[in-house]
N, C-alpha and C positions, 0 to 999 in steps of 0.2 A: 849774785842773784839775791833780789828781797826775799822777804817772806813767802813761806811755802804753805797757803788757804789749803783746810778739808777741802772746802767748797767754796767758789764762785757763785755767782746768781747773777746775772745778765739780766735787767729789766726790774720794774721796782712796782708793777702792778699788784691786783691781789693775790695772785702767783708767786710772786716774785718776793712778794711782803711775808704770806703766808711761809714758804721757804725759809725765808730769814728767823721767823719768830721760831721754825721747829725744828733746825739745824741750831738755832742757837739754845734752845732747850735741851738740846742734847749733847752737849757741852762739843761742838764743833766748831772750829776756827772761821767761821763768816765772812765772805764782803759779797755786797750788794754794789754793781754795776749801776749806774743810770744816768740816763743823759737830759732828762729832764728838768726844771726848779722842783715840781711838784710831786713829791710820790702818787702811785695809785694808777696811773696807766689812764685807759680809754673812762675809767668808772668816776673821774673827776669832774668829764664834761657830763654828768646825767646829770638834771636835776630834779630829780626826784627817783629813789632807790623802795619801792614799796614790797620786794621778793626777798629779802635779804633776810633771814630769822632772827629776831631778835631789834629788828631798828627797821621796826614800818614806818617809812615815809621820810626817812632820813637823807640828805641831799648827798647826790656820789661824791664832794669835794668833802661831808666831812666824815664818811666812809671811808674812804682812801685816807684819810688822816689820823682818825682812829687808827687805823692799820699801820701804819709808820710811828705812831706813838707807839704803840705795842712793841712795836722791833726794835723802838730807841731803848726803853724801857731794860731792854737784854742787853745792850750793850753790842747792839748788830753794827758792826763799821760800814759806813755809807759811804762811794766816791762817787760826783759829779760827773764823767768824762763818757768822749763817745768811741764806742768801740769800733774800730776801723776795721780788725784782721783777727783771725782766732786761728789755731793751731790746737786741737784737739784729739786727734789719731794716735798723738805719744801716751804713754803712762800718764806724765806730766803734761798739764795744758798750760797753752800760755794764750791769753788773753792782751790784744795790743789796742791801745787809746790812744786818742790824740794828743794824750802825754805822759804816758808811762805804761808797764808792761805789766803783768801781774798772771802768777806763779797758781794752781792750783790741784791736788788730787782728784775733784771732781768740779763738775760743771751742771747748774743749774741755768737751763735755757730758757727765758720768759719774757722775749723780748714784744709777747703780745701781734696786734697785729693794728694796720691801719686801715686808713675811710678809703672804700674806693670812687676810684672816679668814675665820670659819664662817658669821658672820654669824645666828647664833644666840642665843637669851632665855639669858642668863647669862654671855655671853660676854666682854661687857662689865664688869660685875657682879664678872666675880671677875678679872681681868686681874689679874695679881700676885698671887692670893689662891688658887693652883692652877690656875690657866691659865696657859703661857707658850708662846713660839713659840722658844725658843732652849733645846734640853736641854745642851749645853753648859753656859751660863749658869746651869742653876737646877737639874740635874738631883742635884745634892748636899744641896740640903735635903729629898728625896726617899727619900734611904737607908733601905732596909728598908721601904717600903711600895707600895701598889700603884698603877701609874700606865697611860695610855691615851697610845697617839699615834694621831694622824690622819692618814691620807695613803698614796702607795703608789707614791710613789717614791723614788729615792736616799737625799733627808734624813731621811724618814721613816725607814726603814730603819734608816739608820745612826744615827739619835736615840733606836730601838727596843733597837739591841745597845749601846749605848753607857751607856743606863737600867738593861737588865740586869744590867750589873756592880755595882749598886748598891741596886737597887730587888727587893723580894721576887717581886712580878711585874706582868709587860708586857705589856699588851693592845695588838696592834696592829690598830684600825678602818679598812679598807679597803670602797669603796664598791660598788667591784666583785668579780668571783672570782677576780683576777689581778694582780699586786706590778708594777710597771712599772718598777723596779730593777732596777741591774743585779744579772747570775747569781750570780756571785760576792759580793755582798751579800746574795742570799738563803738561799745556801746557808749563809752567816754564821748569815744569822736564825733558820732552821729550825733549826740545831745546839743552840740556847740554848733549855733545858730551861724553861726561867722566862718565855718567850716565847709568847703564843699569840695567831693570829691572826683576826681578828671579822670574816668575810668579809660582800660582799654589804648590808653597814651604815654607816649614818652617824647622826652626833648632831647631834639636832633639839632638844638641851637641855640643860643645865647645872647642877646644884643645889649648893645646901648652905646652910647659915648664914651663917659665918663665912670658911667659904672651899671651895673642892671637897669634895663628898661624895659625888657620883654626876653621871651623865649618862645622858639616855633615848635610847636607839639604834630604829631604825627599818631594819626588812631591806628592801632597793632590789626585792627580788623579789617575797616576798610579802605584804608589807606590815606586818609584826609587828612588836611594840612589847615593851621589855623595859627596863629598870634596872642599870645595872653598877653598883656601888659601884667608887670612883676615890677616891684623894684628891691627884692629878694629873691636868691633859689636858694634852697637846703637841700642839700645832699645826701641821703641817708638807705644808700640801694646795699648796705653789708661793708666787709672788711675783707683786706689780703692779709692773709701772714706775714711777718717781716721775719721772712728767713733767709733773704738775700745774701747775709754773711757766713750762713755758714755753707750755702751750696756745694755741694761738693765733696763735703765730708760729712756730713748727716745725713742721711736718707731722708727724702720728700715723697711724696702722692705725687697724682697726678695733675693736684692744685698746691701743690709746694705747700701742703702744712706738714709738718714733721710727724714720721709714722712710729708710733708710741701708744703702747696701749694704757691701761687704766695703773699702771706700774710705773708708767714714766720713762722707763727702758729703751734706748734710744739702740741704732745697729753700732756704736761705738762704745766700749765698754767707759764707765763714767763719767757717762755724759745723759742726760735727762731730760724731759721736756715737760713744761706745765705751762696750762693757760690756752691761750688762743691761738698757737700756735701748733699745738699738739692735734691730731686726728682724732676729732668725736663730734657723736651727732648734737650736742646742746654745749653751747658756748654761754657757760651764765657766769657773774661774781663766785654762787656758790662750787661751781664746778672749779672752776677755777683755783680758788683756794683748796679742796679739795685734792687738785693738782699737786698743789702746793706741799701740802703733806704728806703725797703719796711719793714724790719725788724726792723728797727729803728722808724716807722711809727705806726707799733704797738705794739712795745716794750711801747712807748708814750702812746697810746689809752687804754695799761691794768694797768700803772702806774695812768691814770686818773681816771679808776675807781676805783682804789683802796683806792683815797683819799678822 
């Protein structure tokens, strides 16, 4: 058997970074899980972070990198690899990759969560091919023509003004007669002349050839059907937890986020959850981190009694 970690940390978000920098401050034996190039989780693709105390306006890619400077800085050990199978029920957990196995006392869970989909005929079909869930990411090969997002709150929003600066124009598909963003984002949104928003609607479909050329909308009220020409959708209707891996031996809701209160305290003893994955009603960076600390708090507290 390798090495026997305090602590694991599964996910390398601000959850997940957070953990690292305060498990390694406490002079606890660290590694950080992750299967990504990039530290930071979902907060890489924002661009633009203006809630964050201390760095208004700063972009999520160099927020998340602060954040992993910070952890390198400790001397936090970092593996690349993705984690397949976990065994957490023993004293001892053991954590299995797609190429090695790793030994731990305690288990920090922050595996974050993902974009969900529409779940609609095309959706699939064109993924990459003018569908995406990250306008950040792809909203530049967009420039100068006309694009849709989905959804009707914050991301949406801000993925809607963010298109604008770029794109001829933005249709924003909202299902109902009311943006669930906040004010001040929508008073952003209404200002932008290039902006218009498709109430009352959502898309039941996807077209084109080669890649986006329309999507058929359907009105929530009175049933009407109609064709937008797009040669973009953005996808931006929230997030599933990715807690697929540990089903089974974690406790979940009744939406599979893992039930854990503001403690972190998971129904498995040494095992803990932070981030967006965790059960609470505001999913932000600073909660998040918050997580971060609080799970690493008493990841500490169940290490001491055990000695």
């Amino acid at each position: 058997m390798g090495k026997l970690y305090d602590c694991i940390i599964i996910g390398s978000g601000p959850a997940g970074l957070t953990a690292a920098i305060y498990a390694a401050r406490a002079c606890l034996s660290v590694l950080v899980l992750e299967k990504e190039f990039v530290s930071g989780g979902q907060v890489v693709n924002t661009y633009e972070v203006d809630n964050y105390p201390g760095y208004r306006g700063i972009s999520g890619f160099d927020l998340g990198m602060k954040f992993r400077e910070h952890a390198e800085k400790l001397d936090v050990e970092f593996v690349m690899e993705t984690v397949e199978r976990v065994d957490l029920e023993k004293e001892e957990k053991i954590i299995y990759t797609d190429q090695s196995e790793y030994h731990g006392r305690t288990v920090i869970l922050a595996m974050g969560a993902s974009h969900r989909k529409l779940e609609v005929r095309g959706e699939e079909d064109f993924s990459g091919m003018g569908v995406s869930y990250c306008a950040t990411c792809d909203g530049a090969f967009f420039k100068g023509k006309t694009v849709a997002v989905v959804g009707g709150g914050d991301v949406a929003i801000e993925d809607a003004i963010f298109l604008s600066r770029g794109c001829e124009k933005v249709y924003l598909i909202h299902r109902r007669n009311q943006l669930r963003g906040a004010e001040s984002l929508q008073r952003e949104l209404f200002a932008r002349p290039n902006i218009e928003v498709i109430w009352d609607s959502e898309v039941t479909r996807i077209l084109g050839e080669d890649q986006v050329e329309s999507v058929h909308l359907k009105n929530t009220e009175n049933g009407e059907k109609k064709n937008l020409p797009v040669e973009g959708l953005f996808v931006a209707v929230g997030v599933v937890p990715c807690t697929t891996l540990i089903k089974g031996q974690v406790a979940l809701d009744d939406f599979e986020y893992v039930k854990a209160r503001e403690d972190c305290v998971t129904n498995i003893p040494g095992v803990f959850a932070a981030g967006d994955l965790r059960t609470k009603p505001m999913k932000q960076i600073v909660t998040a981190v918050a997580d971060g600390a609080n799970a690493v708090n008493s990841a500490r507290n169940y290490l001491t009694k055990k000695e």
